[in-house]
N, C-alpha and C positions, 0 to 999 in steps of 0.2 A: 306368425310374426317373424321368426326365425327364416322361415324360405324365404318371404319376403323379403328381406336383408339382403340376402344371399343373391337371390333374383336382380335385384334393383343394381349390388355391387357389379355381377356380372355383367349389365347392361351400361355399365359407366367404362368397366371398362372397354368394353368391345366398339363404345362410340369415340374412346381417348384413341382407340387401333385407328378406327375409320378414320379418324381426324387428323393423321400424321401425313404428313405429303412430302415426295420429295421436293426440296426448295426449287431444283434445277429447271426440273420436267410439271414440276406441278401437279403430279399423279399419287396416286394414293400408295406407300410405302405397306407392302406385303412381307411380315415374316412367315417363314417357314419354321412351325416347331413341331418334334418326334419327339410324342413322350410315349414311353413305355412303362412299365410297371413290373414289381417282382410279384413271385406267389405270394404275399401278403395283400396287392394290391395298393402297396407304396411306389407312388412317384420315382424313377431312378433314371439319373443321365446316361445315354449310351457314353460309352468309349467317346473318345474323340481319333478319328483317323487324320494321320498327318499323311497330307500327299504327298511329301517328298520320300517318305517312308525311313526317316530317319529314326521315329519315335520307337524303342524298346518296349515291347510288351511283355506284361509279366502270367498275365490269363488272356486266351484268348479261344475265339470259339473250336477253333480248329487246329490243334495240334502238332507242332510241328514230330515229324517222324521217319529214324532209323532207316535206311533200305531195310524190304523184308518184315520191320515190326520190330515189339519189344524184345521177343523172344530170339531174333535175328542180331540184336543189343546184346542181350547177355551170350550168345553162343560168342560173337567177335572180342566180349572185352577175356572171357574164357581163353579164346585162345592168342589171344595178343596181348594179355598181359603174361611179364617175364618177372617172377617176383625174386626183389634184387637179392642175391647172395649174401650177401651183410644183413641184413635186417631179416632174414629167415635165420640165420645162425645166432643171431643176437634175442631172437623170440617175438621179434615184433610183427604186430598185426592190429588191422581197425579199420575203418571204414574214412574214409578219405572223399568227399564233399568237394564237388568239382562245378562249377560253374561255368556257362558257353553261349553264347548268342548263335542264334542256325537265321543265317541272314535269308534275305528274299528269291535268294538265287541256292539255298539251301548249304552253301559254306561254314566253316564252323571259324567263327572269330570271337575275338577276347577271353579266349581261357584262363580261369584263373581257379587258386583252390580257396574255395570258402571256408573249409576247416580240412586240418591237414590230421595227421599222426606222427608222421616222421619224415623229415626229408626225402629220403631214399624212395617210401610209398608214395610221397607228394610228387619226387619227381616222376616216376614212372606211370603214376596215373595223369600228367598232364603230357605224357609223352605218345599213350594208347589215343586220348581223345585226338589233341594233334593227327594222328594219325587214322583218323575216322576219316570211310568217305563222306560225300554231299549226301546230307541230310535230304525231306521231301519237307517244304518252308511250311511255318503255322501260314496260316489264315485268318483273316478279320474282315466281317463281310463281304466273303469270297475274295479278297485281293490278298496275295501274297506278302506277308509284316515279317520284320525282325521278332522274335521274340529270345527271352533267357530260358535255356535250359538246365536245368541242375543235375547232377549224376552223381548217387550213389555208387561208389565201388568199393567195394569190398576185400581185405586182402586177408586171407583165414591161415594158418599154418594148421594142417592135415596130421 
């Protein structure tokens, strides 16, 4: 009885599909839906891609990246960060939370610090990223997107 139900809904609605027309043309109105699923095998909407490519992504399939890699990341902020004089003599250190958009053309725009330490670390870690070259842009079904990058840096006294 229970299929049945199911069956019967199914069939109502597929003939409310058939039944839509456009008023204009008089032709029968076709949607197009992609549904995917996650490993549970729940229902899940893809992303929505904005074609203008205005929209900010926060995950996406393909990550934006570094010239060279991560690793290519940590040897540049090594050697281009200059840690300020004042705040090595004063003892301070911490980890300093930088946030960046690496646009579609691989630019780095809207730096800002998401959590700071100290001025003096705050400024100088927005001074290194600044002064990053062009990123390699994420990806979101193969088309190059804006996405937000976040950057740990670290400032340690030795």
């Amino acid at each position: 009885m229970k299929y049945s139900f199911i069956f019967f809904f199914l069939i109502l609605i597929q003939i409310k599909s058939i039944a839509q027309t456009n008023p204009k043309t008089e032709e029968p109105v076709i949607e197009e839906r992609i549904i995917t699923t996650d490993d549970f095998g729940d229902v899940v909407a893809p992303p929505p891609i904005d074609e203008d490519n205005n929209q900010i992504f926060s995950f996406v399939e393909e990550n934006a990246q570094f010239p060279g890699g991560e690793n290519a990341l940590f040897k540049y902020l090594l050697t281009n960060i200059t840690y300020p004089k004042e705040a090595s003599d004063s003892g301070i250190s911490g980890k300093v939370y930088v946030r960046f958009v690496v646009e579609t053309n691989g630019t780095i725009t809207g730096i800002e610090v998401l959590r700071g330490v100290h001025p003096l670390l705050d400024k100088e870690a927005l001074r290194v990223v600044k002064s990053m070259p062009n990123w390699s842009p994420a990806k979101q079904n193969g088309k190059a997107v804006r996405v937000y990058y976040t950057l740990p840096i670290n400032f340690n006294l030795k």
